[in-house]
MDAnalysis code that builds the backbone (N, CA, C; Angstrom):
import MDAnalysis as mda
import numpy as np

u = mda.Universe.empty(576, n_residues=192, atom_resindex=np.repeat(np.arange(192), 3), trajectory=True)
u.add_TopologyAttr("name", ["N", "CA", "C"] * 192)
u.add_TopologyAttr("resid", np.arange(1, 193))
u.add_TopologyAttr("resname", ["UNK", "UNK", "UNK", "UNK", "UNK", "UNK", "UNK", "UNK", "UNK", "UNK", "UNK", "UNK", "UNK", "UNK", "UNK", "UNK", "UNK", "UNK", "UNK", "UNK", "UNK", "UNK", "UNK", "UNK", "UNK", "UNK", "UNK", "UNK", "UNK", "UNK", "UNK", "UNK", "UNK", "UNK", "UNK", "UNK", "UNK", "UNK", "UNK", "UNK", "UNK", "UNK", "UNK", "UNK", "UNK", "UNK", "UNK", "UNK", "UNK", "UNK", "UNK", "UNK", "UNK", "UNK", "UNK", "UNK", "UNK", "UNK", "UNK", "UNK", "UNK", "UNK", "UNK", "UNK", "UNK", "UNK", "UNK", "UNK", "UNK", "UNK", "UNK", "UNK", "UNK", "UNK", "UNK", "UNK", "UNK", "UNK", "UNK", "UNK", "UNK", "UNK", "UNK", "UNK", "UNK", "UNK", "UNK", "UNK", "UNK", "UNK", "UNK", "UNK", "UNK", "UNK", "UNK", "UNK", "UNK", "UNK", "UNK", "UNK", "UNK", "UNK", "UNK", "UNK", "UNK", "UNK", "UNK", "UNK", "UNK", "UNK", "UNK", "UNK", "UNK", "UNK", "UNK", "UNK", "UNK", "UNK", "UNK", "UNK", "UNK", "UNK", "UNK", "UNK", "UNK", "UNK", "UNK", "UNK", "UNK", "UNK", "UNK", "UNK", "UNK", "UNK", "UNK", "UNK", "UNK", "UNK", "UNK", "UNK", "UNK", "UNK", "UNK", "UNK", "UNK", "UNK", "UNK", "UNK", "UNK", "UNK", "UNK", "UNK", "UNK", "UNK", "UNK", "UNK", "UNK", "UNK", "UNK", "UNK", "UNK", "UNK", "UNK", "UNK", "UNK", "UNK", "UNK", "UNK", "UNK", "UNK", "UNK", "UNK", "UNK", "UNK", "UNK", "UNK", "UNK", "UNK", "UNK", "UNK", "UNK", "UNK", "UNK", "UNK", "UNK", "UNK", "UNK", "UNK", "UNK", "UNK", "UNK", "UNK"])
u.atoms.positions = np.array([
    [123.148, 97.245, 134.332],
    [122.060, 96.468, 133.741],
    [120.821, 96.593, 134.628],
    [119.640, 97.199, 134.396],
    [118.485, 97.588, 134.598],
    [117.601, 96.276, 134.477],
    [116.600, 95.827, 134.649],
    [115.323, 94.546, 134.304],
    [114.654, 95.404, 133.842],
    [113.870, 94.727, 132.744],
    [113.485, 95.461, 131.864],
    [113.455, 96.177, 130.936],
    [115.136, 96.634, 130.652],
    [115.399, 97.987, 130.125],
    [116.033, 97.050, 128.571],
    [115.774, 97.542, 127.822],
    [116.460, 97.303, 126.636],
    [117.743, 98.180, 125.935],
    [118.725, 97.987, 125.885],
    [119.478, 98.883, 125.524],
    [119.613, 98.713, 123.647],
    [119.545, 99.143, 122.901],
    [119.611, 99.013, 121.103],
    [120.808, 99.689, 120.791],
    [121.760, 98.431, 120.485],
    [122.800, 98.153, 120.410],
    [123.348, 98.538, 119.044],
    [122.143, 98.459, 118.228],
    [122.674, 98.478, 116.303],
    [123.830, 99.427, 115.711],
    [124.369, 98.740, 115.443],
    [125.396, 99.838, 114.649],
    [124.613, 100.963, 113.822],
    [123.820, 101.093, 113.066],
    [123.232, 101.977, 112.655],
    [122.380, 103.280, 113.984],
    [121.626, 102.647, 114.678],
    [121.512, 103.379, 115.348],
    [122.369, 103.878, 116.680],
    [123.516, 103.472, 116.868],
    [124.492, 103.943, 117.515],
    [125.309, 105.320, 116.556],
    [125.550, 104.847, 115.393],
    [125.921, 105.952, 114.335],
    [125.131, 106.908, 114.141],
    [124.111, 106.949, 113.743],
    [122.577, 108.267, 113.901],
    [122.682, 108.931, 115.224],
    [122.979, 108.087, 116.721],
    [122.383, 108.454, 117.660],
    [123.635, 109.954, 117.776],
    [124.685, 108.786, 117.369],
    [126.055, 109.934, 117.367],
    [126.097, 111.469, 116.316],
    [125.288, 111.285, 115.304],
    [125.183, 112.555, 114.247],
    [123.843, 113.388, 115.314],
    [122.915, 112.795, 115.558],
    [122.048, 113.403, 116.007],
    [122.488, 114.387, 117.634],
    [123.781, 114.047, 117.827],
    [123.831, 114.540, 119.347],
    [125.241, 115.727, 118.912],
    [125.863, 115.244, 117.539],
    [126.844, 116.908, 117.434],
    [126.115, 117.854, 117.086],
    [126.903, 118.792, 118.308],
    [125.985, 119.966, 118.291],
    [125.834, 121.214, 116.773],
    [126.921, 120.433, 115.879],
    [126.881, 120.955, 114.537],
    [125.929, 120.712, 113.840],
    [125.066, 119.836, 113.807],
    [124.142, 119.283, 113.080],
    [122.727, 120.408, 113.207],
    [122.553, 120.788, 111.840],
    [121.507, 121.556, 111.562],
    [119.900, 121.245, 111.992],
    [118.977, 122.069, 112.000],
    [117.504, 121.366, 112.340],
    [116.726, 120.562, 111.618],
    [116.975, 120.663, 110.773],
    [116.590, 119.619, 109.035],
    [117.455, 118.309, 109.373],
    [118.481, 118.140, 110.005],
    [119.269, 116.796, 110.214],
    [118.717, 116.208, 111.215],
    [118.398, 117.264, 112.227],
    [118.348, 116.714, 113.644],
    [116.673, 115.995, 113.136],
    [116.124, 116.915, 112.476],
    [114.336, 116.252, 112.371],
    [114.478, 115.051, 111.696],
    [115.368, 114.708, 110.175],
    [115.416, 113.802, 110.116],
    [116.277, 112.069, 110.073],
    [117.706, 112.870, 111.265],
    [117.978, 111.716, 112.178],
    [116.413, 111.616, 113.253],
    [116.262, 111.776, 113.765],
    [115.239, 111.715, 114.894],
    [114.236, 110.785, 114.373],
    [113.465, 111.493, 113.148],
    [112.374, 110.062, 112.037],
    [113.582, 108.832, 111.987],
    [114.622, 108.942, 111.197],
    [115.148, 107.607, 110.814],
    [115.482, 106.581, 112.463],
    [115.769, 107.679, 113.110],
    [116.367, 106.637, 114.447],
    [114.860, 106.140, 115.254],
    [113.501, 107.145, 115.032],
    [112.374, 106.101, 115.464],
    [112.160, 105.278, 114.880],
    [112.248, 104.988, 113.622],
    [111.914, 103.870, 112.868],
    [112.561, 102.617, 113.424],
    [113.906, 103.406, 113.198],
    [114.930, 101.886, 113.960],
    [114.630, 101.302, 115.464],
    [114.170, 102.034, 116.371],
    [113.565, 101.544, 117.369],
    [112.495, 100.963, 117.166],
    [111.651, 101.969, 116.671],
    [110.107, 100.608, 116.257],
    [110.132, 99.465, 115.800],
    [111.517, 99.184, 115.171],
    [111.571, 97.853, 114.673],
    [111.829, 96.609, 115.645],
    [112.618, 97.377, 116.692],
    [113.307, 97.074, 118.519],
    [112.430, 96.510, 118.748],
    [111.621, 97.871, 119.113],
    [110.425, 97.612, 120.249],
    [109.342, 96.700, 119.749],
    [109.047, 96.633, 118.726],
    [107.753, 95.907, 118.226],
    [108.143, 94.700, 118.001],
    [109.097, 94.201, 118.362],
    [109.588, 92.736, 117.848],
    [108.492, 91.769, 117.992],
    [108.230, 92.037, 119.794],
    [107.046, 90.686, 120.312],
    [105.968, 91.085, 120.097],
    [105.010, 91.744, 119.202],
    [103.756, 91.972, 118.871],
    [103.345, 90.354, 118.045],
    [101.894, 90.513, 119.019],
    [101.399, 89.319, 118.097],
    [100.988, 89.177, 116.466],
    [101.454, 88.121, 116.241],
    [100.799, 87.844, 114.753],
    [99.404, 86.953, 114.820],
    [98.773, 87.284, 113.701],
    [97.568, 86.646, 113.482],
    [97.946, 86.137, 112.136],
    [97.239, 84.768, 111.527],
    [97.366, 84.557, 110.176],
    [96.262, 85.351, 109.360],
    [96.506, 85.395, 108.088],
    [95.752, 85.794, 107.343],
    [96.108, 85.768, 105.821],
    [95.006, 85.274, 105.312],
    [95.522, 85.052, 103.959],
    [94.667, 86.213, 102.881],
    [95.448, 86.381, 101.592],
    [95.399, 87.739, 100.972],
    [96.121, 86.947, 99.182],
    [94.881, 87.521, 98.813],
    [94.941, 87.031, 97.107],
    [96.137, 87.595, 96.319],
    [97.173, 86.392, 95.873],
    [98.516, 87.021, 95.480],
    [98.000, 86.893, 93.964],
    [98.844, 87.588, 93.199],
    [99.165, 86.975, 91.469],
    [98.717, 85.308, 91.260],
    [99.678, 84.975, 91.907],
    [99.769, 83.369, 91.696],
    [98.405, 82.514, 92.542],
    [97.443, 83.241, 93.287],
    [97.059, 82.567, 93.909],
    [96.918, 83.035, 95.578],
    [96.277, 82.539, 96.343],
    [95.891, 82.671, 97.886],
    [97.265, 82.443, 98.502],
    [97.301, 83.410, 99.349],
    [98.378, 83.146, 99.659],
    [98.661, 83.033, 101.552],
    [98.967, 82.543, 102.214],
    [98.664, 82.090, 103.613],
    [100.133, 83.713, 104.364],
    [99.409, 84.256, 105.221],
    [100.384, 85.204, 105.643],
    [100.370, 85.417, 107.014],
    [100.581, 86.573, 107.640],
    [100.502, 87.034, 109.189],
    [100.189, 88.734, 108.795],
    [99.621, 89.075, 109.835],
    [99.478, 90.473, 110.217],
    [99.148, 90.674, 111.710],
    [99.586, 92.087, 112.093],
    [99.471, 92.188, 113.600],
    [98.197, 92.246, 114.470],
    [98.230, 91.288, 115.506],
    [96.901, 91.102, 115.842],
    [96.261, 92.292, 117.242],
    [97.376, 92.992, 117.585],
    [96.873, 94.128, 118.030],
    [96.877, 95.189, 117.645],
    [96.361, 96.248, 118.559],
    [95.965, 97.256, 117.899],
    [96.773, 98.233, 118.759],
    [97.771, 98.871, 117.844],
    [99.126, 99.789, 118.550],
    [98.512, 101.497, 118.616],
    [99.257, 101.935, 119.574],
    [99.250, 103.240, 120.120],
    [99.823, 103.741, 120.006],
    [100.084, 105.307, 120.038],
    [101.360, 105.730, 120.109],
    [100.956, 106.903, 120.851],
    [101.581, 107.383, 122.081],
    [101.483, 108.514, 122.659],
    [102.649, 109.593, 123.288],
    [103.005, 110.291, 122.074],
    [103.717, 110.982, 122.487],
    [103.758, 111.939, 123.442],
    [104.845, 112.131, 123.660],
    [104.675, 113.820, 125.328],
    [105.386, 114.460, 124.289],
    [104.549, 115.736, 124.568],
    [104.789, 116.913, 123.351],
    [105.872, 117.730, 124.145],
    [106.641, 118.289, 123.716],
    [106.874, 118.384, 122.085],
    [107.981, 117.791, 121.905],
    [108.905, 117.493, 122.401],
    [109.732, 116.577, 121.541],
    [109.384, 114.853, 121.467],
    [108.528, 114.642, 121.847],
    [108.155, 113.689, 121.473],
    [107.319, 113.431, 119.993],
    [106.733, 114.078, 119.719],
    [105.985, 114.472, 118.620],
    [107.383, 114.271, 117.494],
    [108.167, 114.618, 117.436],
    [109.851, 114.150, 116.633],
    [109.339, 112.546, 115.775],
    [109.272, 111.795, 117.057],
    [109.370, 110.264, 116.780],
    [107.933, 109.466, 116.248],
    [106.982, 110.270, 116.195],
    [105.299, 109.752, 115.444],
    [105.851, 109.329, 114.251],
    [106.780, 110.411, 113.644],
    [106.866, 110.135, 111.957],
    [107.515, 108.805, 111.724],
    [108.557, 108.454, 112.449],
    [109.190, 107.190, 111.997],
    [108.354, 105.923, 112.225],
    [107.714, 105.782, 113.540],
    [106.866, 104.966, 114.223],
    [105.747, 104.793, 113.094],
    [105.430, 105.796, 112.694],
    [104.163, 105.574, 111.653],
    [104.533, 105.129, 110.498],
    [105.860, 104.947, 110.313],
    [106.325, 104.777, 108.902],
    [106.457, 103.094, 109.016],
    [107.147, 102.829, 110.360],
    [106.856, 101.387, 110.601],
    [105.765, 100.844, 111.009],
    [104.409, 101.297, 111.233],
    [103.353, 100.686, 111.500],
    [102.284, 102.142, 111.586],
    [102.451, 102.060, 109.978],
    [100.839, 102.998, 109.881],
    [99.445, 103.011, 109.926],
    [99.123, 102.149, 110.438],
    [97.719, 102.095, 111.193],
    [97.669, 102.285, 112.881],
    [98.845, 102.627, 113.753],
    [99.006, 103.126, 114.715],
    [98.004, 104.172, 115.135],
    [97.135, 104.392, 115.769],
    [96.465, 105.263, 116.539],
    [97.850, 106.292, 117.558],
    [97.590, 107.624, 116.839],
    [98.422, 108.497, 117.811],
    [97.333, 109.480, 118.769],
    [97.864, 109.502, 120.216],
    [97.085, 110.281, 121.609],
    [98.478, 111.126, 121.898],
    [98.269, 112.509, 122.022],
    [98.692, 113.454, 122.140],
    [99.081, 113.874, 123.795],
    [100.029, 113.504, 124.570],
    [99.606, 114.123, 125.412],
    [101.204, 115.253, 126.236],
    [100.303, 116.186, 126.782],
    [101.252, 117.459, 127.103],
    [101.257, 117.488, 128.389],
    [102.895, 117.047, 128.561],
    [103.378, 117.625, 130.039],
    [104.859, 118.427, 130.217],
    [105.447, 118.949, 130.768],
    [106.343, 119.523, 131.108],
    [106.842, 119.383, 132.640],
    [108.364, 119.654, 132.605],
    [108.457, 119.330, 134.183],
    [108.776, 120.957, 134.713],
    [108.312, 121.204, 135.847],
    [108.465, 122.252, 136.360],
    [109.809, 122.295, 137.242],
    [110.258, 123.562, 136.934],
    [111.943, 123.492, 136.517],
    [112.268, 123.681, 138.642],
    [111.492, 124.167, 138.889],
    [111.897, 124.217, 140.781],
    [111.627, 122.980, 141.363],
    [110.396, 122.351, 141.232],
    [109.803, 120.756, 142.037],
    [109.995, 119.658, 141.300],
    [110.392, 120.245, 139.920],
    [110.839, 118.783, 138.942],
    [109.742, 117.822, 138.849],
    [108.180, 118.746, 139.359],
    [107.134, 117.815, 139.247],
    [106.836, 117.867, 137.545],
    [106.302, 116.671, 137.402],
    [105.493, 116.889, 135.887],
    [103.964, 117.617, 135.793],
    [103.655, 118.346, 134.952],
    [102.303, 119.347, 134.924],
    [102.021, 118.953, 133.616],
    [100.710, 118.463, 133.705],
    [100.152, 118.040, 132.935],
    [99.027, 119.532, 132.255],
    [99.470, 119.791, 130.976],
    [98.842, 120.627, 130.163],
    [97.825, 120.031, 128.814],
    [97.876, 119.463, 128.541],
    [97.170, 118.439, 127.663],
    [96.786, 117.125, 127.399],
    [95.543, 116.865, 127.068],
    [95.614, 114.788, 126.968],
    [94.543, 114.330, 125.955],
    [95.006, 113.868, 125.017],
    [94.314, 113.920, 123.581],
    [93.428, 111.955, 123.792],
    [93.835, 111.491, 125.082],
    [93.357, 110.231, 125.489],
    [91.945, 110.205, 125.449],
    [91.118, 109.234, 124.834],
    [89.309, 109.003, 124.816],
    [89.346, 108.703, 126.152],
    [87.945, 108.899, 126.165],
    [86.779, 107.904, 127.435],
    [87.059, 106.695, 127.586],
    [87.681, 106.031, 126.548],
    [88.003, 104.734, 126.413],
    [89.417, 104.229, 126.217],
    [89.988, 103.084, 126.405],
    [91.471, 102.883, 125.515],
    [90.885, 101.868, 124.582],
    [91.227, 101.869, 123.325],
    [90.844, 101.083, 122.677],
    [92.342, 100.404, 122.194],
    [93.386, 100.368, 122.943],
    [94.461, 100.353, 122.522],
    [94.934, 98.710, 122.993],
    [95.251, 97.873, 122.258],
    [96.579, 96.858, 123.442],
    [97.684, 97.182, 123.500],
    [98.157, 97.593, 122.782],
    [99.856, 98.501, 123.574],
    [100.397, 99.942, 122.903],
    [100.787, 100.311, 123.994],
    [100.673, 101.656, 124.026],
    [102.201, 101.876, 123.754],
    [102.813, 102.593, 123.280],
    [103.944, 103.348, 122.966],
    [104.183, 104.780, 123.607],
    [105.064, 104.888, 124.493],
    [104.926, 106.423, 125.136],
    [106.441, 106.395, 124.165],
    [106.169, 107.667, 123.624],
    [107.227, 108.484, 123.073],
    [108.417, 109.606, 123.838],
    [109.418, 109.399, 123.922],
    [109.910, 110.833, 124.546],
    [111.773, 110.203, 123.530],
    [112.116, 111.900, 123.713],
    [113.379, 111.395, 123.109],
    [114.440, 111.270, 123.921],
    [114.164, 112.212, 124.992],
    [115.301, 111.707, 126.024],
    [114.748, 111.555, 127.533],
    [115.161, 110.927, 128.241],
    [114.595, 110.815, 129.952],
    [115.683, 111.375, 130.861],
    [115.839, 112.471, 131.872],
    [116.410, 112.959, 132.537],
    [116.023, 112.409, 134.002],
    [115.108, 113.118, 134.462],
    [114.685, 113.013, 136.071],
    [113.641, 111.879, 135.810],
    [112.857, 112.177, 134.964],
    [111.801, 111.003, 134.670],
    [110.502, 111.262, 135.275],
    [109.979, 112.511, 135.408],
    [109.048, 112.726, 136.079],
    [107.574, 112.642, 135.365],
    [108.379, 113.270, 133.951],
    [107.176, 113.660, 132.606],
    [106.442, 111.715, 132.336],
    [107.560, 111.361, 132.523],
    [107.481, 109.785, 131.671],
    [106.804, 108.927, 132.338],
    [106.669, 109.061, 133.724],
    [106.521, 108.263, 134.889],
    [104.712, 108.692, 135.008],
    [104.711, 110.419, 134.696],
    [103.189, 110.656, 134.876],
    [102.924, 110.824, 133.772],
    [103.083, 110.382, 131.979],
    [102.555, 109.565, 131.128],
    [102.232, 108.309, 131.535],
    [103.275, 107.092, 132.067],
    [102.469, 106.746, 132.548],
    [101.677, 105.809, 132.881],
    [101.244, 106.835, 134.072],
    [100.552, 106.821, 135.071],
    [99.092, 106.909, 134.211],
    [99.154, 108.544, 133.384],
    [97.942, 108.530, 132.571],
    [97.436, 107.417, 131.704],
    [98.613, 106.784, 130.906],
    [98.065, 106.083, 129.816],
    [97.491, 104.631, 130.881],
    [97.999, 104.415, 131.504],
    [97.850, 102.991, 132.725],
    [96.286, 103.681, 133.146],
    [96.136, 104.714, 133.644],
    [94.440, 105.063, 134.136],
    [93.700, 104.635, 132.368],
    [94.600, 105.370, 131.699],
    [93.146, 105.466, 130.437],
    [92.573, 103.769, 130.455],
    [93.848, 102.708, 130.929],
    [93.223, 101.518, 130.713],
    [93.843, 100.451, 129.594],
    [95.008, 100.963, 129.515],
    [95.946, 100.299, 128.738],
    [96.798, 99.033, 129.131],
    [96.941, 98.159, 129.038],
    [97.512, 97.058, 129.522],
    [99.129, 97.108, 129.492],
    [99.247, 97.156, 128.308],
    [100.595, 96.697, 128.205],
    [101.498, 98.202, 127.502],
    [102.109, 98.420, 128.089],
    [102.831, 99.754, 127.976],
    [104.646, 100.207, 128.026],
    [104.866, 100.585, 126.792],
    [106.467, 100.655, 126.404],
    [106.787, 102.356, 126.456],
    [107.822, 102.755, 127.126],
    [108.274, 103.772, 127.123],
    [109.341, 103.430, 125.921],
    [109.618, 104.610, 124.791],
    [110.714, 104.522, 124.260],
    [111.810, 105.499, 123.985],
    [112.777, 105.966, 125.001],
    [113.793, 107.130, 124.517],
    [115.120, 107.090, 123.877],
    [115.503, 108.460, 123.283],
    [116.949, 107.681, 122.486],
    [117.637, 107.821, 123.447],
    [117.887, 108.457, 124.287],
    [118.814, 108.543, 125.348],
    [118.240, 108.745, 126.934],
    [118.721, 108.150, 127.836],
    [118.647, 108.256, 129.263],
    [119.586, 108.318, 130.179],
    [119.117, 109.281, 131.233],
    [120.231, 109.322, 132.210],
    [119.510, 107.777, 132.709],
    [120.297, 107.415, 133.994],
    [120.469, 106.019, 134.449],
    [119.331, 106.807, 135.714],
    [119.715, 107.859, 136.294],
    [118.531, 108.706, 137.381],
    [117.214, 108.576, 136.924],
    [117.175, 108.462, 135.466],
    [115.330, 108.339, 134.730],
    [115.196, 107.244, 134.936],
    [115.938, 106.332, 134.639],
    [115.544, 104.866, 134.388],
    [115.252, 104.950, 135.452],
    [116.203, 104.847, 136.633],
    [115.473, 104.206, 138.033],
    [114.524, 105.011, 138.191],
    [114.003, 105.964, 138.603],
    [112.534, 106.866, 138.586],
    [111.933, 105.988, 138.162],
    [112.187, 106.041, 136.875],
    [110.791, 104.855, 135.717],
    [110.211, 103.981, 136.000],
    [111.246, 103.057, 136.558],
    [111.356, 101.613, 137.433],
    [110.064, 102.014, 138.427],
    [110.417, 102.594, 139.472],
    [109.200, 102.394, 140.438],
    [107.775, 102.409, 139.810],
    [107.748, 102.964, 138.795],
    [106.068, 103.436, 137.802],
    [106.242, 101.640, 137.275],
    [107.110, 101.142, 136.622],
    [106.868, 99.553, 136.351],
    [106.571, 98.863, 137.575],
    [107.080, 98.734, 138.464],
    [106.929, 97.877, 139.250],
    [105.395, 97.586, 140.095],
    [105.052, 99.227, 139.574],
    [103.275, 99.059, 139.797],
    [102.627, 98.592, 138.483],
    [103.213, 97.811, 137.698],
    [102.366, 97.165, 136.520],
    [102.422, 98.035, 135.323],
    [102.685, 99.100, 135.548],
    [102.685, 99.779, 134.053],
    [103.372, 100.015, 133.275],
    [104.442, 99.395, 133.444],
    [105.014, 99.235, 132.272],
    [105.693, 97.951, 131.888],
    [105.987, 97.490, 130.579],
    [106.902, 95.965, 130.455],
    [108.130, 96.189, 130.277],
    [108.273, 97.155, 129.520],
    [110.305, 97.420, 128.500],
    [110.532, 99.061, 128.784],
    [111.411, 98.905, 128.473],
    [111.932, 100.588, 128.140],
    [112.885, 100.315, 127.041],
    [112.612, 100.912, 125.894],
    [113.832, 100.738, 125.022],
    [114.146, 101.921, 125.365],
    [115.893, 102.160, 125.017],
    [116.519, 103.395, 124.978],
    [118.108, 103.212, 123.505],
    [118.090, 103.670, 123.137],
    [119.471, 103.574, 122.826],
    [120.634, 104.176, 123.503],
    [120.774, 104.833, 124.430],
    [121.990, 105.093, 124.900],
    [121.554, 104.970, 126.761],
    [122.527, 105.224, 127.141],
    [122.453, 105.360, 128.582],
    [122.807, 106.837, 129.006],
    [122.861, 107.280, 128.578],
    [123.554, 108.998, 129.728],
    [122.656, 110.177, 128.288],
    [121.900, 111.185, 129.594],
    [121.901, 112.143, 128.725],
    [122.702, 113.099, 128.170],
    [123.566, 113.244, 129.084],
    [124.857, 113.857, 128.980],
    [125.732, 113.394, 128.428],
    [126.697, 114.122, 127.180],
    [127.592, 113.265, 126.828],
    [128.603, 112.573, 128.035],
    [128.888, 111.548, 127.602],
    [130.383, 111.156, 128.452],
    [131.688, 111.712, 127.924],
])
């Protein structure tokens, strides 16, 4: 047990996580387990987003409601992160998506940053870093690092699977403020 870390327990997405990881499963399955199982996390992760009221003219009349009072992000690390935009957007399509490209370099296991689709500005209150799985944690840690410079406050890493070596990596990047949660659904990148 990690602080901070959320583990997503759902029977549904424990079942997906399991189709999505036999290695029988075609690329058309894997793309869309991968959409259905972000969705199911976005539903995780977004639990504590604020509501605002707001009311909106029904059939019957005015009707008193809620809608979200911030304004969500989503920044995937390409390319397999880019997988999980589709579901995320399906649960909250007015999401602003920032693009950004790193890779870890396979001798220093440093992360190299090749792309960053981030403004001059964040206009964001919480940010969503995308990745589908966390290994060493180097890529995730210098996302970020980036999205925390662009000026983002409040910041969620979300992977389907992690080694327990990422998480702790990760950890030290929270403990300097940048991050609140980590959802993951599984713990090991490796099967057990």
């Amino acid at each position: 047990k990690m602080p901070n870390v959320t583990v997503c327990t759902h029977p549904l997405v424990r079942h997906k996580l399991t189709l999505l990881r036999d290695k029988d499963s075609r690329s058309r399955e894997v793309r869309e387990l991968t959409k259905e199982l972000s969705t199911l996390l976005a539903y995780e992760v977004m639990r504590d987003l604020t509501l605002k009221p707001k009311s909106v003219a029904a059939p019957g009349g005015d009707v008193q409601g809620d809608e979200i009072a911030e304004t969500i992000g989503l920044a995937p690390i390409m390319r397999s992160g880019l997988g999980m935009v589709e579901g995320f957007a399906y649960a909250f399509p007015e999401a602003q998506v920032w693009h950004l490209g790193l890779y870890r370099d396979a001798k220093t296991l440093v992360a190299i940053e090749y792309y960053n689709r981030l403004t001059a500005d964040c206009r964001c209150d919480v940010v969503y870093i995308l990745e589908t799985s966390l290994s060493c944690g180097s890529t995730a840690r210098a996302a970020a690092r980036m999205v925390k410079d662009w000026g983002a406050k409040k910041i969620k890493l979300v992977v389907m699977v992690a080694a327990p070596e990422g998480l702790r990596a990760f950890q030290e990047v929270r403990r300097g403020g940048a991050l609140k949660m980590c959802v993951r659904a599984r713990s090991r990148v490796e099967p057990s």
